[in-house]
C-alpha positions in Angstrom: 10.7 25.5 4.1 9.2 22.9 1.9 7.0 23.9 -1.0 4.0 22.2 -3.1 6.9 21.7 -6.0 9.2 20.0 -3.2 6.2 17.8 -2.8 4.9 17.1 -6.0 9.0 16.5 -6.8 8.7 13.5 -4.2 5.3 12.2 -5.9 7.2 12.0 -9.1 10.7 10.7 -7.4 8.0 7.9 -5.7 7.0 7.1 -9.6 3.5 6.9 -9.1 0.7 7.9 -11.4 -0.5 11.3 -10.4 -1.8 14.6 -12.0 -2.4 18.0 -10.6 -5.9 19.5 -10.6 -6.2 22.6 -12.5 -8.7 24.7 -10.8 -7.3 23.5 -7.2 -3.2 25.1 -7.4 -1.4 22.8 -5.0 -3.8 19.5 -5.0 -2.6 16.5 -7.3 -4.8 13.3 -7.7 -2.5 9.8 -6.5 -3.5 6.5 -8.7 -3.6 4.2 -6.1 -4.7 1.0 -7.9 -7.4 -0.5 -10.2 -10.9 -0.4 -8.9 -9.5 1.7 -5.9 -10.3 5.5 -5.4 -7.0 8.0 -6.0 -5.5 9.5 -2.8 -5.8 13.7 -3.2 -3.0 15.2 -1.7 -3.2 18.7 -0.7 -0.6 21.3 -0.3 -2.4 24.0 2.5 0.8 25.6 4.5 1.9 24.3 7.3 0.3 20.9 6.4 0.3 18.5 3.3 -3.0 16.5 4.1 -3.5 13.4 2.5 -7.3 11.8 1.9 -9.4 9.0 0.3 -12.7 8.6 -0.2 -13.2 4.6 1.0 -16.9 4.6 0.4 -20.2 5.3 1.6 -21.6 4.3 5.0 -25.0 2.8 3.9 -22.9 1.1 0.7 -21.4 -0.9 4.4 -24.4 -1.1 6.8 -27.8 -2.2 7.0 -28.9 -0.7 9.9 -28.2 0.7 13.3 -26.5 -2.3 14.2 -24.4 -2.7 11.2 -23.8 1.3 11.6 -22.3 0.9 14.7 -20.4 -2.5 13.9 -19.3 -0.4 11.3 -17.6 2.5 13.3 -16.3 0.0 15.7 -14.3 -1.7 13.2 -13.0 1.7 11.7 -11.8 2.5 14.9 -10.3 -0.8 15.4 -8.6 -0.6 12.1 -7.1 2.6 13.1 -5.4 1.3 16.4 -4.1 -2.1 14.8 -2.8 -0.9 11.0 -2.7 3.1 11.3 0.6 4.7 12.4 0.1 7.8 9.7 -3.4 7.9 8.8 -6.6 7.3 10.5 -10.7 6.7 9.4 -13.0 9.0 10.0 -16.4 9.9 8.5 -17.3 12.7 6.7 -21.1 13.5 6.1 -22.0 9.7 4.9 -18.6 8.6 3.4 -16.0 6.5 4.9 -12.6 8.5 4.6 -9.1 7.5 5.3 -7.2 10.6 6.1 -3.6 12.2 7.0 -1.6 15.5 7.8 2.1 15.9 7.2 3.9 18.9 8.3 5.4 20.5 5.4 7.9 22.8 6.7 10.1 19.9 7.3 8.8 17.4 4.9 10.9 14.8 3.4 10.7 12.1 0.6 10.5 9.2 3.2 7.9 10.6 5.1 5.7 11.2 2.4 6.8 7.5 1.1 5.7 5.5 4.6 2.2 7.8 4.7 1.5 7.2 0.6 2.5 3.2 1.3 0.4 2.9 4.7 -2.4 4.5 2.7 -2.2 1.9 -0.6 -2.4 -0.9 2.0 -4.9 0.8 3.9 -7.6 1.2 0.7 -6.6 -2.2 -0.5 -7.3 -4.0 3.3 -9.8 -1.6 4.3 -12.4 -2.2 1.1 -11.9 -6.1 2.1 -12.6 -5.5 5.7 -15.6 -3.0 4.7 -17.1 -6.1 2.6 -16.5 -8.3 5.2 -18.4 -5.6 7.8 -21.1 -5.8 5.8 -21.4 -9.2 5.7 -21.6 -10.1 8.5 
């Protein structure tokens, strides 16, 4: 059975920036790149979950129209470039979200789901501009 120091051993094997939150045992904050938000990842038996805040949904619409424009293309985002994650919306923020199983947890499977969420932020704050451009 895998433990929150098995997974915070892969977060420093993956050598990325990260620090654990004091009054939260078990969550650390995941640098994820400049100007993009960091990735918590929680350790909550049986499941690791993984999350991002991407942004705010009036930040992306201007209206009904946009707002549903909007949730189309999150859901469209999630069948094309998802395989780990998915977007989903949380009160009026924009999250990207995933669950690992931690009982069998391993560094590669944490590796793919941190890696699909980096390109997921990075893509998904383009394709929310775009969204809201149009």
């Amino acid at each position: 059975m895998r433990t929150e120091k098995d997974v915070e051993a892969y977060l420093l094997r993956s050598n990325r920036r990260y620090r654990g939150v004091e009054r939260r045992p078990g969550t650390f904050l995941v640098e994820t790149g400049e100007g993009l938000p960091p990735l918590a990842v929680l350790v909550d038996p049986p499941l690791v979950l993984l999350r991002a805040q991407v942004g705010r949904i009036a930040d992306a619409t201007d209206g009904p129209t946009s707002e549903a424009a909007l949730f189309r293309r999150l859901l469209q985002l999630n069948v094309r470039n998802l395989v780990h994650a998915s977007y989903g919306i949380e009160d009026d923020h924009v999250v990207l979200s995933c669950a690992l199983e931690l009982e069998n947890l391993d560094f590669n499977e944490i590796q793919a789901a941190l890696d699909e969420m980096d390109v997921a932020l990075t893509s998904s704050l383009v394709a929310l501009a775009a969204q809201k451009d149009a």
